[in-house]
N, C-alpha and C positions, 0 to 999 in steps of 0.2 A: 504494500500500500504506500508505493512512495512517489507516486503521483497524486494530482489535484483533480484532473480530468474527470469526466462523469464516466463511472460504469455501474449497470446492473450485478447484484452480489448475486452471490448462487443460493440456490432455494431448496429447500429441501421437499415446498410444499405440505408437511404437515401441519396438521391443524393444532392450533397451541392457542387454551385457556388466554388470551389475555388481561393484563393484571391493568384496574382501576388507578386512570392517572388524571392530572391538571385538566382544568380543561382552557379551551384554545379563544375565549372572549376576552375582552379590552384589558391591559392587565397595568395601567398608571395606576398608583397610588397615591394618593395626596394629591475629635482627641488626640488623647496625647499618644505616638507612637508604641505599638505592640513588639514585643521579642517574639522569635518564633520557639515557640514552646510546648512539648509535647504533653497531651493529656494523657490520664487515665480512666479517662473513661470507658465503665462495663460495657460492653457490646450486647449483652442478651438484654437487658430490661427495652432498650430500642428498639431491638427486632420484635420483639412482644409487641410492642406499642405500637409498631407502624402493622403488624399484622393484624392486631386486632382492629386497628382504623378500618384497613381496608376491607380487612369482614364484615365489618358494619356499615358500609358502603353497598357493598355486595347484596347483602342480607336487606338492604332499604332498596333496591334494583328489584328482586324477588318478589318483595310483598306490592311491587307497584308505584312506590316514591321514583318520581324524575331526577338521575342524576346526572349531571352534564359530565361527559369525558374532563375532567379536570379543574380548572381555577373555581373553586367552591361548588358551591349546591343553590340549584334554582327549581322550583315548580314548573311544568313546561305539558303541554298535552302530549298524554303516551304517543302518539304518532311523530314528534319531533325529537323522541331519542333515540340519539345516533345508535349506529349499528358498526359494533366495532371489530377492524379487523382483525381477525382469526387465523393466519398466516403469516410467514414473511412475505413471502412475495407482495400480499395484500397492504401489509404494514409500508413497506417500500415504497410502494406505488402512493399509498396516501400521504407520503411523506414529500416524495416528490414532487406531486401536485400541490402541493402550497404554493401561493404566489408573494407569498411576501416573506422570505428569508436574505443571510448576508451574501452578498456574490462569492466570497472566499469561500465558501463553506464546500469539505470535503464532499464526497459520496456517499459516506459515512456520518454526517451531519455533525463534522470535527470541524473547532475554527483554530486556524494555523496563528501560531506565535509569530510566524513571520513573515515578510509579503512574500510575492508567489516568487518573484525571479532572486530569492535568498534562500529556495531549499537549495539544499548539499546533498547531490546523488552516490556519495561517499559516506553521509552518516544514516546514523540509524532510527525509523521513526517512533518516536513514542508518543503514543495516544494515554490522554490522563481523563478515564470517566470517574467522574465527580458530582454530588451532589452538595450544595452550598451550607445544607441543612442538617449534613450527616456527621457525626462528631468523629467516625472514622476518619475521613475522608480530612477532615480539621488536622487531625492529627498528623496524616500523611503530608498533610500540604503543608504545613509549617516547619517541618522537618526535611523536606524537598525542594518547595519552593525555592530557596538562594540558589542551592545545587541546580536545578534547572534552568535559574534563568541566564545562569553562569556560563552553562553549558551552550544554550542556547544564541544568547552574543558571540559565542567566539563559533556558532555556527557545527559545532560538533553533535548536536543533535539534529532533528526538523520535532520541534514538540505541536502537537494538536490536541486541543482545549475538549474534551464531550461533556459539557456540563448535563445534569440529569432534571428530572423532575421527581423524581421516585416519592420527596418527603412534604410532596405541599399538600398532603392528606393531615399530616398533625397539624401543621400554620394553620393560620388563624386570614394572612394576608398575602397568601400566594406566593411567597419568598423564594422558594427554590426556582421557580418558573422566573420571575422577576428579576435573579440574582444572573439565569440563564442567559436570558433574555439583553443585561446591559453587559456582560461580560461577551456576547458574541458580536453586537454593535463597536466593542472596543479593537474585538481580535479584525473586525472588516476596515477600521478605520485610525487605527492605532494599534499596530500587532506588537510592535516591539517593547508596549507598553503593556499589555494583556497579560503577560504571566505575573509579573507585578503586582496587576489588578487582582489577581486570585489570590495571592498571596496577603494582602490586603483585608480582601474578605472572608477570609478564614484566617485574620488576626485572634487570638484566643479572645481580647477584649471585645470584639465585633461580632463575633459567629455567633447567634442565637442558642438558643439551648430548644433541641428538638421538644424535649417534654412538656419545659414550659417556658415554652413560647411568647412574645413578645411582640406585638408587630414594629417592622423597620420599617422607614418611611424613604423614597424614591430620592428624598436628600440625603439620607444617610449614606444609602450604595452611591452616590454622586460622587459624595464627598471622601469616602474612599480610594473610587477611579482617580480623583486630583491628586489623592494621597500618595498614590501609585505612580504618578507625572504622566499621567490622561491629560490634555488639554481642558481646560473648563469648558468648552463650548462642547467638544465631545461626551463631556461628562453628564452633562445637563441632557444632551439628545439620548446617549443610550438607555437612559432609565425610559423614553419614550417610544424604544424601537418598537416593530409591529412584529418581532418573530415567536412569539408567545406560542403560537400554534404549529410554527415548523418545529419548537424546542419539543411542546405536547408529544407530536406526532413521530420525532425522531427518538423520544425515550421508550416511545410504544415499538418501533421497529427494534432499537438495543435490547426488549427484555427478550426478544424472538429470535434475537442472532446466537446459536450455540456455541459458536466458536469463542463468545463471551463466559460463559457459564464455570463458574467454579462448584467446587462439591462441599456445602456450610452444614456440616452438623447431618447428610443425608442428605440433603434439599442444594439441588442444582438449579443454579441460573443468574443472575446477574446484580451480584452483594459489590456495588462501590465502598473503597474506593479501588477502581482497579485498572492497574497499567501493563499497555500491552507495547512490546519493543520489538518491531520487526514483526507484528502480527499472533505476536505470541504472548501469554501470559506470563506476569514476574510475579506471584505470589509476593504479598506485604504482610508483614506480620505488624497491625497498626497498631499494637501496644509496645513496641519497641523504641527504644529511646531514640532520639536523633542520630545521633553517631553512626548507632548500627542499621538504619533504613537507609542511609547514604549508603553506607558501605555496601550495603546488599544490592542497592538497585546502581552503583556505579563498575562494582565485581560483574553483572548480569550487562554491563554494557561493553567490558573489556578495558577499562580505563581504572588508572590508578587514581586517590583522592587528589594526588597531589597535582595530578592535571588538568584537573577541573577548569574547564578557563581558557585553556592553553589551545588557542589556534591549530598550532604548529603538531598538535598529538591528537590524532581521531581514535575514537571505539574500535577496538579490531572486530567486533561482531559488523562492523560496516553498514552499506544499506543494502545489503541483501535480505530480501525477506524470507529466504530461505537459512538464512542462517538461525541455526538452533541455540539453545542452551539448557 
């Protein structure tokens, strides 16, 4: 995947439960510097919670409650809820047809850290799927982030942003969608500045707390983006982008792609935060300190710590996508 180009992915055509996500209507709403610093946050009490959210979503589908594909819950006559797709190929294709997404945006509905004529067909690509509101994914990104964007400047990587929607079932004000949403306007329109921006919003003092929830206001993630060295006028428009619905529709195609899926506890398929290098999965152990999630995921790239940065030294895993580990 170390092209931009559009291609059709391969399908396997079965039919796969799709799981209850954001949905795709109008989504505006409305400190002092963070260290990046790794949490300890439990992982099961979350997974409970976002499980049982979506049970009870499910379970209000069944007895007849209208619930829209995503950004909250509206009453609507049963004739006007959607029908969702039940395949990949179907996911794809609906994903596709959005008319209002960023121009950079992969095939894979990845927004590049960097503009188009700055990939490196020498380095290796990593894909970071994230969701804004997952305290994994907090973890992982505050502990990566510098590393990445290190990497990224001196062009030894090509990094692509998947932000998710998976957790705007516990919000209260659509966040994950929203957080999706101004981070993919920044990677179309300020790439060099977008990893930054992530790193930013998963400051330990900024990132929400999944359980209890808060709502952020469309100034806050603004004011971040600047925090990041977003331009303010960019800052200001991405909180207003229109791709709420391409973000929707491409989380629902990610939960149906296998070649994403890990195996959590028995239960396979696609647990953020998770990065793929050359197409392949790098298992994170996200309660691992800083140190050692560098070192794991710069070892799985072929590079010593100490070249991080360094132009002059690329990944020997390269950009072949066929290279294993």
């Amino acid at each position: 995947m170390d092209k931009l180009e559009k291609r059709f992915p391969s399908d396997t055509g079965e039919s796969q439960e799709p799981p209850v996500l954001p949905s795709t209507e109008s989504i505006s709403n409305s400190g002092p510097d963070s260290p990046y610093k790794a949490s300890t946050v439990s992982r099961k009490p979350i997974i409970i919670t976002i499980i049982a959210a979506v049970v009870a979503v499910v379970l209000a589908l069944v007895i007849g409650i209208n619930v829209g594909i995503g950004i909250g819950v509206k009453r609507a006559p049963k004739s006007s809820t959607p029908k969702l797709p039940t395949t990949r190929a179907e996911a794809y294709s609906a994903m596709e047809k959005v008319p209002d997404k960023p121009r950079n945006s992969t095939n894979n509905a990845g927004f590049p850290a960097f503009a188009k004529d700055e990939r490196n067909t020498d380095a290796p690509t990593v894909e970071f799927y994230t969701d804004f509101l997952c305290p994994y994914c907090g973890n992982v990104a505050r502990a990566l982030v510098p590393t990445l964007e290190k990497l990224q400047e001196a062009r030894q990587i090509n990094l692509e942003i998947h932000p998710l929607n998976l957790y705007d079932t516990p919000s209260t004000d659509r966040y994950s969608v929203r957080a999706a949403n101004a981070v993919a306007y920044v990677s179309e329109h300020d790439p060099s500045h977008v990893t930054a921006f992530v790193g930013t919003m998963f400051e330990k003092d900024f990132q929400p707390d999944a359980i209890h929830f808060k709502d952020v206001s469309d100034d806050d993630i603004a004011q971040q983006a600047i925090k990041a060295g977003v331009d303010e006028k960019v800052a200001e428009e991405a909180v207003k982008a229109p791709y709420a619905n391409y973000i929707s529709k491409a989380t629902l195609y990610d939960t149906m792609r296998k070649e994403l899926f890990v195996d959590m506890n028995g239960s396979k398929g696609l647990f953020p935060p998770t990065i793929r290098i050359n197409g392949k999965i790098d298992p994170i152990a996200t309660s691992d300190n800083d140190e050692n999630i560098v070192a794991q995921f710069t070892n799985k790239l072929g590079i010593k710590p100490s070249d991080i940065g360094n132009p002059k030294v690329m990944p020997t895993i390269g950009g072949d996508s066929s290279a294993g580990f």
